[in-house]
C-alpha positions in Angstrom: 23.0 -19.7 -7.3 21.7 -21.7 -4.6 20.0 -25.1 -4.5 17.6 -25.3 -1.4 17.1 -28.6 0.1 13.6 -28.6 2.0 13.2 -29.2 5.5 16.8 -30.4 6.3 17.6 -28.6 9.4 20.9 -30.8 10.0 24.3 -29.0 9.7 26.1 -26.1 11.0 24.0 -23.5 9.5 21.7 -21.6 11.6 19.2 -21.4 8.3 18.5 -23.8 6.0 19.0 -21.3 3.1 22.7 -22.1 4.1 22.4 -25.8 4.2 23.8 -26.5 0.3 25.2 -23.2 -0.3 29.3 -23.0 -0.1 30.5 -20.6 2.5 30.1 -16.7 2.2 32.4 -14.9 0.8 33.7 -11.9 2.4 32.8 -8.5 1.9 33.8 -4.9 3.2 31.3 -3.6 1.5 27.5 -3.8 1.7 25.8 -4.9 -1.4 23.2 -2.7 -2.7 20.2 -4.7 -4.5 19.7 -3.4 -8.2 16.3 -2.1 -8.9 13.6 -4.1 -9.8 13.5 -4.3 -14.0 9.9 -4.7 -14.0 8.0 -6.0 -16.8 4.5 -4.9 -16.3 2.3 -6.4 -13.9 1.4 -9.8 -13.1 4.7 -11.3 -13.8 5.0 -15.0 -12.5 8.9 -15.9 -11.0 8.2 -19.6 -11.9 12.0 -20.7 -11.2 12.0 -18.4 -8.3 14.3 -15.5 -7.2 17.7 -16.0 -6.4 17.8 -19.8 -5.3 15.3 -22.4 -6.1 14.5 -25.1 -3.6 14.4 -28.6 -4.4 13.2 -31.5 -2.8 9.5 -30.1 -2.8 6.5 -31.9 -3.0 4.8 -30.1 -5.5 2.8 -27.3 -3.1 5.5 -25.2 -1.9 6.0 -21.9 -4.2 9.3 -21.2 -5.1 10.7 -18.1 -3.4 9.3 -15.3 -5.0 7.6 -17.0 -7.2 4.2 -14.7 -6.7 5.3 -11.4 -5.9 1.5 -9.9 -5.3 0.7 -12.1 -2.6 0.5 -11.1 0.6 -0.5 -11.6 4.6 -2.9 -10.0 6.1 -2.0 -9.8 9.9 -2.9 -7.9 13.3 -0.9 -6.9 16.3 -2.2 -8.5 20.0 -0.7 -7.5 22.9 -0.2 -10.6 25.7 -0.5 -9.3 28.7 2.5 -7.1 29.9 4.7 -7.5 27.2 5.9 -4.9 25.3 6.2 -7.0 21.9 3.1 -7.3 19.8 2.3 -11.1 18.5 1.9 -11.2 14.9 -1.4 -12.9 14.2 -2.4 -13.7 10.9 -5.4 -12.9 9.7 -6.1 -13.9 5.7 -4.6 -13.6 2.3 -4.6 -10.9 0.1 -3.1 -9.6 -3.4 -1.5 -6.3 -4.5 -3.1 -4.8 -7.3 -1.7 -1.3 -7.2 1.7 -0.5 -4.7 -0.7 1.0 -2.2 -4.0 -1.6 -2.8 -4.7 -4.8 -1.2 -7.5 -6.9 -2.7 -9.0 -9.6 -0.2 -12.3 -11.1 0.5 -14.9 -9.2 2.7 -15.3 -11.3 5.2 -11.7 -11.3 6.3 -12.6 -7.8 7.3 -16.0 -7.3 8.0 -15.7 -8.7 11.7 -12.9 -6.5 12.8 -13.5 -3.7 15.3 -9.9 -1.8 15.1 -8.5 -1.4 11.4 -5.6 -0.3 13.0 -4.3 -3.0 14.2 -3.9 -4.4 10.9 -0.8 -4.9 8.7 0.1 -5.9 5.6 3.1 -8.0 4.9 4.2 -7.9 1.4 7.5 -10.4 -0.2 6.7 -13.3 2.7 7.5 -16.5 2.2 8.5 -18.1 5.1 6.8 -17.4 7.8 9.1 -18.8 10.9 12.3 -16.7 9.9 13.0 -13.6 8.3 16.4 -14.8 7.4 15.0 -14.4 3.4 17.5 -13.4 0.7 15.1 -10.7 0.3 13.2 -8.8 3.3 9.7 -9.0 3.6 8.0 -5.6 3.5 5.3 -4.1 6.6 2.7 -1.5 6.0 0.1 0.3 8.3 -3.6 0.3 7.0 -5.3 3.8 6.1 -8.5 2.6 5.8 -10.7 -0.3 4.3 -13.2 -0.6 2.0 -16.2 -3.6 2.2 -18.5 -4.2 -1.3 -21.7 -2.5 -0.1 -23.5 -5.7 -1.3 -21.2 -8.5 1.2 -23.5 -10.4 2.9 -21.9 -12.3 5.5 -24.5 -14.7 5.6 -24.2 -16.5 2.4 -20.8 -14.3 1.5 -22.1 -12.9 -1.4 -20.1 -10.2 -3.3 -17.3 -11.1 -0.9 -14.5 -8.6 -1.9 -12.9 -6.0 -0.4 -9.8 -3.3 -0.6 -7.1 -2.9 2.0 -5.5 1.4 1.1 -2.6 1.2 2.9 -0.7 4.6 4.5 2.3 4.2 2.2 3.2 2.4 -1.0 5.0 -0.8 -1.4 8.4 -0.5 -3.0 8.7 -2.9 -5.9 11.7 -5.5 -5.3 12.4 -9.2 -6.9 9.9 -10.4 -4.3 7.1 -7.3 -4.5 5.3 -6.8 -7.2 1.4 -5.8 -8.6 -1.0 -8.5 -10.2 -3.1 -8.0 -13.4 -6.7 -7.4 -13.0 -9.1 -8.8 -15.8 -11.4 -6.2 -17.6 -15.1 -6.6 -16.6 -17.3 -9.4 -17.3 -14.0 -11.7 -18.4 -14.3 -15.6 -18.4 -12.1 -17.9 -17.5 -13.2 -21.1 -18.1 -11.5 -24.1 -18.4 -7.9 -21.8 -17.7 -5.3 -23.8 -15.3 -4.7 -21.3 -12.5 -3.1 -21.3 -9.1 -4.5 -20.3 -5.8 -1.7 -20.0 -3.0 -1.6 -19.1 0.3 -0.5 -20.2 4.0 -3.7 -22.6 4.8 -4.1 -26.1 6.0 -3.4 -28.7 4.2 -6.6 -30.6 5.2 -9.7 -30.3 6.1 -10.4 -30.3 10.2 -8.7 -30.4 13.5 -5.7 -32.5 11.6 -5.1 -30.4 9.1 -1.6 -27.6 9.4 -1.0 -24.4 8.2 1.8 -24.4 5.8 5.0 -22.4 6.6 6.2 -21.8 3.3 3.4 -20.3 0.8 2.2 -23.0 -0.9 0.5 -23.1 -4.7 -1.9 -25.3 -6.2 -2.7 -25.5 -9.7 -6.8 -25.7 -10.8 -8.7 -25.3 -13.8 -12.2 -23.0 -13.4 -15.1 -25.2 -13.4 -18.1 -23.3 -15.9 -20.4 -22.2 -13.9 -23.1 -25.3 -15.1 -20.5 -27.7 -14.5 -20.1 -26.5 -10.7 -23.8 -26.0 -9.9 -24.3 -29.8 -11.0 -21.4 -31.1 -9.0 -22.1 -29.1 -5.4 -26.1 -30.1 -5.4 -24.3 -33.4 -4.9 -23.0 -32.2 -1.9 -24.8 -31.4 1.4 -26.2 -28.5 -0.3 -28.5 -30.2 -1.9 -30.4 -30.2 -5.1 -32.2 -26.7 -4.8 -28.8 -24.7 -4.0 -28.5 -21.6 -6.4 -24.9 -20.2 -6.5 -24.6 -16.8 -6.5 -23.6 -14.9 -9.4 -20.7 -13.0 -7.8 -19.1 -16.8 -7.3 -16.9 -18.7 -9.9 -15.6 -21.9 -9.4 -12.4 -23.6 -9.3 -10.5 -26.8 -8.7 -12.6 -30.6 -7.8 -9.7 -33.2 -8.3 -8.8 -35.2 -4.9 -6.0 -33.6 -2.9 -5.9 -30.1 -4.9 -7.8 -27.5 -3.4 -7.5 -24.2 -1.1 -8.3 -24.7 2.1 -9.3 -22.7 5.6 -6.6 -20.3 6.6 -6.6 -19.7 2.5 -9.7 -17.1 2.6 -9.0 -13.8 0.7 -6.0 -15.5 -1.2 -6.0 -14.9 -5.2 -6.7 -17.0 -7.8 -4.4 -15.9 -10.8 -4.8 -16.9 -14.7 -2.0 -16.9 -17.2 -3.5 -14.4 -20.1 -3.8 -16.4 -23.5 -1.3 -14.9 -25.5 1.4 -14.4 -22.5 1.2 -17.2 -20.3 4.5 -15.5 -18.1 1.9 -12.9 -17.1 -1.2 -13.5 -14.7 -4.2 -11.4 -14.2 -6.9 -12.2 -10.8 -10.0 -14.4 -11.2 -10.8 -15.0 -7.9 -10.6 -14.7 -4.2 -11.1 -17.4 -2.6 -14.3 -17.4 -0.1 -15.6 -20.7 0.7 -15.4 -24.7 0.2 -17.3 -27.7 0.9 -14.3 -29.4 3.2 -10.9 -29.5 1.4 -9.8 -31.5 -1.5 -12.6 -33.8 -2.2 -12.9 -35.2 -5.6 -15.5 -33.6 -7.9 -16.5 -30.8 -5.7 -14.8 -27.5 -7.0 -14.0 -24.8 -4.4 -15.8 -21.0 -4.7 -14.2 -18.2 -5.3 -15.2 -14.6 -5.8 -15.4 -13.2 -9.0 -13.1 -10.4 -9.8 -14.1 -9.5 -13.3 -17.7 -8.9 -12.2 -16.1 -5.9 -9.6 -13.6 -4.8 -12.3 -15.8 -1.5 -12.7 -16.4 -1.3 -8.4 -12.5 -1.8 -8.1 -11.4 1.3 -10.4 -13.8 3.3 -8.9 -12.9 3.3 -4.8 -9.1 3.1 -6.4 -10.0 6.6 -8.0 -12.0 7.8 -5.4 -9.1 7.4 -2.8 -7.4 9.5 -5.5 -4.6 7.2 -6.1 -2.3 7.6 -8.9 -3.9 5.7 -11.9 -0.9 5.3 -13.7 0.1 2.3 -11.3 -2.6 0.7 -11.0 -2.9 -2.1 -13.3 0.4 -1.8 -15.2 
């Protein structure tokens, strides 16, 4: 095994997975990966898969460290060239190996669906030098809450069928959804995705996937704290929100939209199950003001519904 060192680039390796590894071994054969020996879903690689970087800073995931996550991306053409750019687009979560959960408004202002991809197992996005490969699938169709309202992003969830199933690997796997109406106050979760670090024009989109760890916020507790915010004293949050997060410096952040938030269940913290998508922020990070996420045990019931009426097979969803 491995030891990555972040961010050195110095050295005669073209990658900086090589930088503290000893040199290859030869082989005539190729090496076949074993099959995934899956534990149900949800499973958390906290020390990561295969190699675990040090040297981090606390935000950067470990390699495989949340196999459901996922980008959301579209092909553009420029110009004459016969390469498509890869421009991405939001966060998402598998919840079944052909079901992408998101939020709605990463997809309600898209005229062509079929430009969009899913990327499953990334990690890095400025190489695909990865001890495991990433996996790309085509989108057969979308599905938007018939509720979303754009304007205030109420009931902000939505489902991403793709044309073929993902294929579960070390780095690919399902999350957990809660049954409906479950509460997680008070859990310490982590949101993750590829978003800025900061609010505004100085903030950077990550390479690697970063993570963040947050408690939810009761829903009191929240209301209290944003009417101290520019919202002001008569703001009503929605009851499809739930809150997360409202310590200096720990928070998602734009670029994040449609990324999970995932809970450890109570009697089998190694497991996670999906609280919330994240949806919307006052700025990024400031101290007692929690970030709002969508509530993903109030659409438990909506969520097993379009999965059955696509007439997927039930007996991988949620397991």
């Amino acid at each position: 095994m491995c030891l990555v060192c972040m961010r050195i680039k110095d050295g005669p390796c073209q990658n900086y997975l090589d930088v503290c590894c000893q040199k290859p071994q030869t082989v005539t054969e190729p090496i076949t990966p074993k099959p995934k020996q899956r534990s149900g879903c949800g499973r958390r690689n906290e020390e990561g898969v295969g190699f675990r970087i040090t040297g981090a800073n606390d935000s950067e995931a470990q390699f495989g460290e949340f196999p459901w996550m996922v980008a959301i991306v579209r092909e553009e053409s420029v110009d004459n060239n016969p390469e498509k750019l890869i421009v991405y687009q939001c966060g998402g979560a598998l919840i079944h190996p052909q079901v992408v959960l998101t939020a709605a408004h990463c997809l309600a202002t898209l005229k062509d669906f079929s430009t969009l991809k899913v990327r499953a197992g990334e990690w890095d996005t400025q190489t695909k030098n990865e001890l495991f490969p990433h996996q790309d699938r085509n989108v057969r169709t979308i599905v938007i809450h018939p509720d979303y309202y754009a304007g205030a992003l109420y009931n902000d969830i939505g489902l991403i069928f793709l044309d073929s199933a993902v294929e579960y690997a070390e780095n690919v796997d399902v999350v957990c959804l809660p049954p409906q109406g479950a509460i997680f106050d008070h859990s310490q979760c982590f949101a993750t995705g590829w978003g800025k670090d900061s609010y505004g024009k100085e903030g950077r989109y990550w390479v690697i996937l970063k993570k963040v760890q947050l408690p939810v916020v009761p829903r009191a507790a929240c209301v209290e704290a944003l009417h101290k915010t520019r919202l002001g004293p008569y703001f009503k949050l929605h009851e499809s929100f739930i809150c997360a997060g409202g310590e200096q410096g720990k928070d998602t952040c734009k670029g994040d939209g449609g990324g999970p938030l995932v809970c450890p269940f109570a009697n089998d913290p190694s497991h996670y199950q999906q609280a919330g998508i994240v949806a919307w922020g006052i700025g990024c990070g400031e101290n007692n003001v929690p970030g709002v996420y969508t509530n993903v045990a109030l659409f438990r019931d909506w969520i097993d519904e379009q999965i059955a009426y696509q007439g997927l097979n039930p007996s991988l969803f949620d397991s």
